[in-house]
N, C-alpha and C positions, 0 to 999 in steps of 0.2 A: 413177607416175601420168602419164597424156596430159597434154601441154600441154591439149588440151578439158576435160580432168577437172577441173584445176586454174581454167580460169576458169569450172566449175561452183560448185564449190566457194569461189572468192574472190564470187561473185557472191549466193552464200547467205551468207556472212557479211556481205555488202554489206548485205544486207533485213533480219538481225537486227539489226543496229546501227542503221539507221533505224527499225526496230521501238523499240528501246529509246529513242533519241532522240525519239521521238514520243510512246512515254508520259511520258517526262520534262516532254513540255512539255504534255502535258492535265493539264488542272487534275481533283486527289482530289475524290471528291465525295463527302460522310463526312454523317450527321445526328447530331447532339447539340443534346438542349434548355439552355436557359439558366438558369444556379442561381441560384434564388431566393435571397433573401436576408434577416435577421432574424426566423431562424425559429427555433420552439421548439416543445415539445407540454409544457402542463402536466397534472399527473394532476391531478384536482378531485375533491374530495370528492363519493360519491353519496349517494342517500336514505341508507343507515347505515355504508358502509364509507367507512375514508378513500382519500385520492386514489391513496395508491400502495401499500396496500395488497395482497398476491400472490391471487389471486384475488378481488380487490374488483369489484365491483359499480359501476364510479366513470364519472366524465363524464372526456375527455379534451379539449383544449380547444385547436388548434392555430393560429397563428400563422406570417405570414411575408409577404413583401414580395414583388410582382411584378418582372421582369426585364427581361419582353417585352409589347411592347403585342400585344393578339389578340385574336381572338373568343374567348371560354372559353366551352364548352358541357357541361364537366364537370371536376370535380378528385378524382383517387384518393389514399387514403391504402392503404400497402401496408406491413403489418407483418412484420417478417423479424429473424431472430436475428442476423443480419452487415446494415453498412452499403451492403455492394454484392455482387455475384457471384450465387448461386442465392438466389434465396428461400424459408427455413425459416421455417413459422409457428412461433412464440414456445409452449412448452408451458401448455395450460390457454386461453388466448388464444381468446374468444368477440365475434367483432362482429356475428353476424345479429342479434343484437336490439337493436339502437343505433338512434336517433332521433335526429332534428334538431332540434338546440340553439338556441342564439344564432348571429348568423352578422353580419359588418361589413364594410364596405370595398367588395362586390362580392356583394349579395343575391339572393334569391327563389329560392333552391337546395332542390331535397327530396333523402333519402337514398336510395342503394339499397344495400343490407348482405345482399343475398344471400347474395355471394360470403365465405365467413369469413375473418379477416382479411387483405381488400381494399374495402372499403367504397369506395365512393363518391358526390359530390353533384353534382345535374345540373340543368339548367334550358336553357331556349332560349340559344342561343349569341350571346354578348351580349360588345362589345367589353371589355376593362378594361387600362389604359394603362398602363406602364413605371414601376415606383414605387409601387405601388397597397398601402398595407397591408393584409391582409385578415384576418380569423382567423374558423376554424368550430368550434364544441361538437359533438363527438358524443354524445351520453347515452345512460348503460345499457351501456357496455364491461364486460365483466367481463375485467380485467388477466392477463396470463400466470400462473401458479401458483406457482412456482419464484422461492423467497424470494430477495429482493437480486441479481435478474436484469435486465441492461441488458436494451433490446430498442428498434432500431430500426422507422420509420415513415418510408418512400420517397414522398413528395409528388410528385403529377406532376398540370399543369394540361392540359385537352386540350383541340380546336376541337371534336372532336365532345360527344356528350352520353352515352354511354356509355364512356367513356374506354378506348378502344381504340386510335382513331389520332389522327393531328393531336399530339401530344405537342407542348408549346411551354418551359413550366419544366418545373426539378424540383429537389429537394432531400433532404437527408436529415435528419431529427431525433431525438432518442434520448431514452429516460428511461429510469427503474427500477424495478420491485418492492422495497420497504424491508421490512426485519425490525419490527415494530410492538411501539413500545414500551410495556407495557403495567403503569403503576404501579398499586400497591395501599397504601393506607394503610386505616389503623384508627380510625375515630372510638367512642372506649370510652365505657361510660358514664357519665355527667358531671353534677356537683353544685362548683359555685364559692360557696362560703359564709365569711363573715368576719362580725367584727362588732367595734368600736373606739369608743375616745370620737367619733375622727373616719374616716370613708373618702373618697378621694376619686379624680378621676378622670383617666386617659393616654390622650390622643390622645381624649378624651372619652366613653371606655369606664370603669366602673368599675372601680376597679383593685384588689382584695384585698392588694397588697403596702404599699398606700400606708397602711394600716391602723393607726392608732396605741394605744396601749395602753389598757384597758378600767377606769383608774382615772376615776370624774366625780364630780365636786363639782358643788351643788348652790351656784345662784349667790350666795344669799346666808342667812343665817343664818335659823333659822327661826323664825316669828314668829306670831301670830296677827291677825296686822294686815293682812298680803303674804304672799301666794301663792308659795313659790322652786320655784324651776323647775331642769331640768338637760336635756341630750338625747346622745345616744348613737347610733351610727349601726351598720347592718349591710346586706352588700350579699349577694347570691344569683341566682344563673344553675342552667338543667338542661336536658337535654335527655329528663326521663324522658319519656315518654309521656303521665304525668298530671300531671308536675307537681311542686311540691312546696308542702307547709304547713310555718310556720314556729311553733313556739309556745314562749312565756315561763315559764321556772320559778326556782323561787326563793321566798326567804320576803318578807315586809316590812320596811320599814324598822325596826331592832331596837338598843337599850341597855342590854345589860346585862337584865333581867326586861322592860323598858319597851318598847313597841310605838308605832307610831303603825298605826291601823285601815287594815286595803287598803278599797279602792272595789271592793265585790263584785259592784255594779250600777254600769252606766255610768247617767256624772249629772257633770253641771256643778261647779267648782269652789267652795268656799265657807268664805272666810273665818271662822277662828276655830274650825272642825271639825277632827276628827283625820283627815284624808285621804292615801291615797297611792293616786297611781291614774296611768294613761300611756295615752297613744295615738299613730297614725302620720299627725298630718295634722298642716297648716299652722294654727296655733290663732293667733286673733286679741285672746280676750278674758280668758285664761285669768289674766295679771294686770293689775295696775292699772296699770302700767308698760313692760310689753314683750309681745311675741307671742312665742312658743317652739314650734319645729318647723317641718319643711319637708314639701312631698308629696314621693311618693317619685316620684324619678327616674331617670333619665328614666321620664317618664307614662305609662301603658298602654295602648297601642294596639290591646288587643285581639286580636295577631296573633305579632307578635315582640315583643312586651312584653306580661307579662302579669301583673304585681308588683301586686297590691291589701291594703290593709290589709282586716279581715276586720271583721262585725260584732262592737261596743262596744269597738272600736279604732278607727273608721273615720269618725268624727263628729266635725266642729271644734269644740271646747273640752268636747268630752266626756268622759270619763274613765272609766277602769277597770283594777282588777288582781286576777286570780285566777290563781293555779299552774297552769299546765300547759295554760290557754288557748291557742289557734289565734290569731295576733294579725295572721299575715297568710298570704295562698297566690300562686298561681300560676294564678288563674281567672277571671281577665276577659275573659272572652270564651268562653269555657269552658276548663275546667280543661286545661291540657298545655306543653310544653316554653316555654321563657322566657331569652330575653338578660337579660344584667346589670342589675339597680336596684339601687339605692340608699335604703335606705328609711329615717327618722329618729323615735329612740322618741323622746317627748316625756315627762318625770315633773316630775308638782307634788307638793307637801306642803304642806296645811296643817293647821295645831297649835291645839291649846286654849290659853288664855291658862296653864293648867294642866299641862299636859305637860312631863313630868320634863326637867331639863338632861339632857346627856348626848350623846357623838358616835353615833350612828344611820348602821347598816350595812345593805345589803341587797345580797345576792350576788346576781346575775340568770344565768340561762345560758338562751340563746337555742337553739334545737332546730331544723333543716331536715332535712325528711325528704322526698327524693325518692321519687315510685313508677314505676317503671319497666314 
């Protein structure tokens, strides 16, 4: 080579290396918006599907904190299968029919959900300051398809109103499609019936186990002077349809050939008569000395209680006893299904001055008949 060649030559390498040194020292000029921060997206429940749901029908509900102070003229929300690179819509994944929700922090936004999933909300371009927490509902998403599918939502704030340019945040948030879990239990049909000297109640429900044995004495010996009295309790819950009736069998009080007369018509107590006769209310006058029985309880409300003693059982100091009598139902209010009562038979006897000695027996068995 020419010595001219050579200071060609060293004179081109001269301008590259100033070349190089000169881009070294201009400053990169790069854009990147600023990541928003405390963000989230909750799936919410819609009108019938729940919130995350795989093809639900649901409101999505997003949240997140401003970066940068700006005009904001519009915010996109951008659904994609991956957090960053190409954007795949999520399968099944519907937002042109999404509506605007609730909206805080940075208001008076409407939607446009043209575009399917890319939705965004817009309004005249209005400062909102560094810090600002804001969160907007979308309503009427119908969720990607694809059971227990993550699926991210690329948030970008923009100066303009159709979110194209001006880009200032952004961020990325994620949820999921869940497998929906769906129990099934049995509620069969149901009759809760006891009946004891005594029942009583847990946690202020009647309790059938609390039930004690269905031996009663009669308080005091029999006389024709006083009225003895005894009472006896039984409790009953159903959820038939109609209901149920509960009815009394059994013979009368008996000794050996001796009887004492049942009350075959309800009628008031009366010293010195052969009576045997019961009812289910609170009697106040039935001796000369004490009242015997209580209403039944809890009261009938007509609605979820519906426990009534039944006519010539159902009158205070009334009495009466025939086999195989209705003595109480399930139909206050009209007949049909009934929480727990507790209902208390009430029996007097009274004796002729006449009426044989003798221990006096009467078996009773009480009857609940659900109809279904």
């Amino acid at each position: 080579m020419s010595v001219s060649g050579k200071r060609v030559a060293q004179f081109g390498l001269g301008i590259v290396s100033l070349g190089v040194l000169l881009t070294s020292l201009l400053p990169i000029q790069s854009a990147s918006a600023a990541q928003i921060t405390a963000r989230s997206l909750t799936l919410q429940a819609g009108a019938s599907d729940g919130g995350s749901k795989p093809g639900g029908n649901v409101n999505h509900l997003f949240a997140f904190t401003t970066a940068t102070t700006a005009s904001i003229g519009s915010i996109q929300f951008q659904y994609c299968t991956t957090a960053s690179g190409t954007c795949t819509l999520p399968t099944g994944l519907v937002t042109t029919s999404a509506t605007m929700g609730t909206q805080s922090g940075a208001t008076g936004f409407t939607i446009v959900s043209t575009t399917n999933g890319a939705p965004y909300i817009t309004r005249s371009a209005a400062s909102i300051t560094t810090g600002t927490a804001l969160s907007y509902q979308l309503l009427g998403v119908t969720n990607p398809t694809t059971t227990n599918q993550t699926f991210f939502v690329r948030i970008t704030t923009f100066t303009s109103t159709n979110a194209t340019t001006g880009s200032t945040d952004t961020g990325t948030v994620t949820a999921s499609t869940a497998t929906q879990i769906v129990l099934t239990g049995i509620m069969p049909e149901s009759l809760i019936f006891c009946t004891g000297a005594t029942i009583s109640t847990t946690g202020g429900i009647p309790d059938c186990t609390t039930a004690t044995a269905g031996a009663v004495n009669f308080n005091q010996l029999f006389s024709p002077t006083d009225t003895a009295t005894a009472t006896s309790q039984m409790a009953a819950s159903t959820n038939a349809t109609t209901g149920y009736v509960i009815t009394v069998n059994g013979p009368t009080l008996t000794s050996g050939g001796n009887t004492i007369a049942a009350m075959s018509s309800a009628a008031t107590g009366t010293r010195g008569t052969s009576q045997f006769g019961m009812n289910l209310k609170a009697n106040t006058t039935a001796t000369s000395t004490v009242a015997v029985g209580t209403e039944v309880a809890p009261a009938a409300n007509g609605t979820t209680l519906k426990g009534q003693a039944t006519a010539g059982y159902n009158t205070v100091d009334t009495f009466k006893f025939t086999s195989g009598d209705t003595v109480a139902n399930s139909a206050n209010g009209g007949a049909g299904p009934t929480n727990a009562q507790i209902y208390t038979a009430s029996y007097i006897v009274n004796v002729q001055g006449s009426q044989p000695a003798g221990t006096y027996v009467s078996t009773l068995t009480y009857i609940c008949t659900p109809t279904f």
